[in-house]
N, C-alpha and C positions, 0 to 999 in steps of 0.2 A: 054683758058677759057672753063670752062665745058659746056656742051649745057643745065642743068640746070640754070647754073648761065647765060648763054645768053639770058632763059628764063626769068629768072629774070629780069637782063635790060632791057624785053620789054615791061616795065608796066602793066599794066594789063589784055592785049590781049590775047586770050583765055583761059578766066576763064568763070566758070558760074556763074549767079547772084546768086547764096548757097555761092562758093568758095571766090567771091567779100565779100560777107556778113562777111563770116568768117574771112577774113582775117581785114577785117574794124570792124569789132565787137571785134577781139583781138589786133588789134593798135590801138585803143580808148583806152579799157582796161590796156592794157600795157601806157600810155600813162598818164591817170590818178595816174598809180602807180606810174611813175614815179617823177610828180609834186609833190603828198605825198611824197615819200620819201623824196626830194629835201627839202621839208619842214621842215619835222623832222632832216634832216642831218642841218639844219639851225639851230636848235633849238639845238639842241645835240650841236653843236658847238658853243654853246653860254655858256652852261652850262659844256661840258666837251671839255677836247682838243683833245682826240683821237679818231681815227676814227676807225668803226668795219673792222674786216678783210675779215666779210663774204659776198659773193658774191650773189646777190639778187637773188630771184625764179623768173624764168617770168609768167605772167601769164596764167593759160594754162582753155578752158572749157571742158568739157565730151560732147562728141556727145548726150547725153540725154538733156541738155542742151540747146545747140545749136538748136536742133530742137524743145525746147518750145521758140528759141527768134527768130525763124526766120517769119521777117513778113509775110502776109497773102501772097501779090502781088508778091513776091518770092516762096511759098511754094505750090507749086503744088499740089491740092487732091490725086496725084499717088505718092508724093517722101516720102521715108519711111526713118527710121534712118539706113537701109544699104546700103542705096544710098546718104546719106549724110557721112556716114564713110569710101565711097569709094571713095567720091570727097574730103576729106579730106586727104584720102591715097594719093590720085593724087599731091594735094599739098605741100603733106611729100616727094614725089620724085622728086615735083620741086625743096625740100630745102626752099619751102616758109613758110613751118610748121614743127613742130615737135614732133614726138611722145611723150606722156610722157607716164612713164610706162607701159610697152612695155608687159608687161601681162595682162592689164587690155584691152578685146577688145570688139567692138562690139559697144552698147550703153553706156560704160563704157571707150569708147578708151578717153583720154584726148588730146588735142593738144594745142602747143602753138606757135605764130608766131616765126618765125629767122630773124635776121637780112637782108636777101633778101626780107622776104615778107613786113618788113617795107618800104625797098628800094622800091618796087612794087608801096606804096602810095605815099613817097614820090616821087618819080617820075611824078605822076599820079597829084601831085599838083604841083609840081615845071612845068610843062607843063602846067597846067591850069594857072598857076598864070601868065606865059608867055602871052598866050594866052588873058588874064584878060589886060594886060598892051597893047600888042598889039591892044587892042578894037576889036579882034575876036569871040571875048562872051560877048552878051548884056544881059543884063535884058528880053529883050523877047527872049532867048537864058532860060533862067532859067522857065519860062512860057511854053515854049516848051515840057522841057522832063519830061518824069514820076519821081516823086518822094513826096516825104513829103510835105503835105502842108503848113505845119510850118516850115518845112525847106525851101521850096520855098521862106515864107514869110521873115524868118529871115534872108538869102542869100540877099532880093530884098533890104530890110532896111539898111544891110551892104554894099552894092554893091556901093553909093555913097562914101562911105570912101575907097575903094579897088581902083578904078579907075585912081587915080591919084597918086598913091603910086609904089615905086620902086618892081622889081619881086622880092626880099627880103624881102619887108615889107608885102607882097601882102603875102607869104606864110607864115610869122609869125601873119598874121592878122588870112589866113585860120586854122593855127593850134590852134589859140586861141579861136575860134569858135567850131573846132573839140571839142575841150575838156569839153565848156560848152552846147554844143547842140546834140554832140554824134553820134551816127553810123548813123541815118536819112540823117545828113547834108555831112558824108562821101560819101554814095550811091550817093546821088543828086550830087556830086562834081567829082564822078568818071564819073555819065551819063555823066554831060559837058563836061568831057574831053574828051568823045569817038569821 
């Protein structure tokens, strides 16, 4: 195994809260797209029998971008957008990202997560969710770390139905939450799992 990809395996540990961001800001993304499609390929197959041949674009942002959605609490008065195109870089040689258009640079670099930097969250919850069943993370465990106060709230609402459920239902609970409450409740969900 490549010492990239070992990187990979180790969830999330040493990333920065920019590269955390990023990468939970484009696995929401990708994420969302994917339930859209699922939909439409539903629909489509109701109406036609074939299926297209072509192979989906991931979702990729522009570091210009990235640096109008990275929150305040994250973004440092000092980090500029060639300090976030260079943790991005970092990410493209863990294999957790990937370039797109490999001419476009600078504020203009695009990236999009790979399959490792998925693996990164999922990991990061399949741990947590362990964790969740285990009764290692309480409710005042979510009180504790910095994050979203609506995500605080709506983790603390949810947390009675996670409890008692299997570490399978616990991560199809969290990724169903992922999708309707977004990159806020991802951040909150990686703090718990440090």
């Amino acid at each position: 195994m490549s010492s990239s990809s070992q990187e990979a395996g180790g969830g999330g540990k040493g990333l920065s809260p920019v590269q955390i961001f990023a990468l939970a800001y484009l696995y929401h993304e990708e994420s969302k797209k994917r339930e859209k499609e699922e939909m439409f390929d539903t629909m489509r197959d109701r109406t036609h029998h074939s299926q297209s041949g072509v192979l989906p674009r991931p979702v990729s942002v522009m570091v210009r971008d990235l640096c109008n959605t990275i929150p305040y609490p994250i973004n440092p008065e000092t980090l500029t957008d060639v300090e976030v195109h260079n943790q991005m870089q970092s990410l493209v040689e863990r294999e957790l990202l990937e370039q797109e258009h490999r001419t476009h640079t600078g504020e203009y670099a695009a990236f999009s997560i790979t399959a490792n930097g998925m693996l990164v969250i999922n990991r990061v919850l399949g741990r947590l969710s362990q964790d969740i069943q285990d009764k290692k993370i309480t409710k005042k465990d979510i009180d504790r770390v910095e994050g979203d106060s609506r995500a605080k709230k709506y983790l603390k609402d949810l947390w009675h139905k996670l409890v008692d459920k299997s570490q399978n239902e616990i991560v199809e609970m969290l990724f169903s939450a992922i999708r309707t409450q977004g990159v806020p409740l991802v951040l909150l969900l990686i703090e718990l799992a440090k």
